[in-house]
N, C-alpha and C positions, 0 to 999 in steps of 0.2 A: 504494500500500500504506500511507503515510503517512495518509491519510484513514481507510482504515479499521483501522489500530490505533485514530485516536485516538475510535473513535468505538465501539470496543469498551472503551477503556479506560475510556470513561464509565460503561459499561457492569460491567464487570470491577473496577474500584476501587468502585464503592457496595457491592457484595456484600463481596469480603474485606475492607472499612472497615469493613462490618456486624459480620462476623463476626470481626473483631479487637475490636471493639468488646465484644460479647456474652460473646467469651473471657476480658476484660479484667473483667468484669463479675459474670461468674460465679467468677473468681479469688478474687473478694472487692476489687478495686481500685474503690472507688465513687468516687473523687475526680478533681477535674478531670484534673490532669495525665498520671492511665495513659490515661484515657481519649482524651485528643489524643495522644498519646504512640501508641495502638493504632488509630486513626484516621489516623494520622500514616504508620506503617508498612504498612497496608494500601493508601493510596493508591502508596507505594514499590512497593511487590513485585508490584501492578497492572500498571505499565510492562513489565519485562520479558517477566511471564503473556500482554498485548496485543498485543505485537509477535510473541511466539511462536505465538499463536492466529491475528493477521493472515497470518504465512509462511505456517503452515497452511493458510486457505484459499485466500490468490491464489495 
């Protein structure tokens, strides 16, 4: 199951990194730091989403 969390979380973090991103963006935050900042947290909240996703299927 190890395997494939991690190989949906590669999966799983580029989308909500995206779309933290996007958020961060459309906020009005143009500058580096929300921007890593919101990239930063999508890859976070990924891990848990991965592992939930991988129980689910195995």
């Amino acid at each position: 199951m190890l395997r494939l969390a991690l190989l949906l979380h590669t999966i799983i973090s580029t989308t909500l990194m995206g779309t933290a991103i996007v958020i961060a963006l459309v906020a009005g935050y143009g500058t580096l730091t929300p921007i890593l900042i919101a990239a930063a947290l999508g890859f976070v909240v990924a891990i848990p989403v991965s592992i939930t996703v991988a129980r689910a299927l195995a």
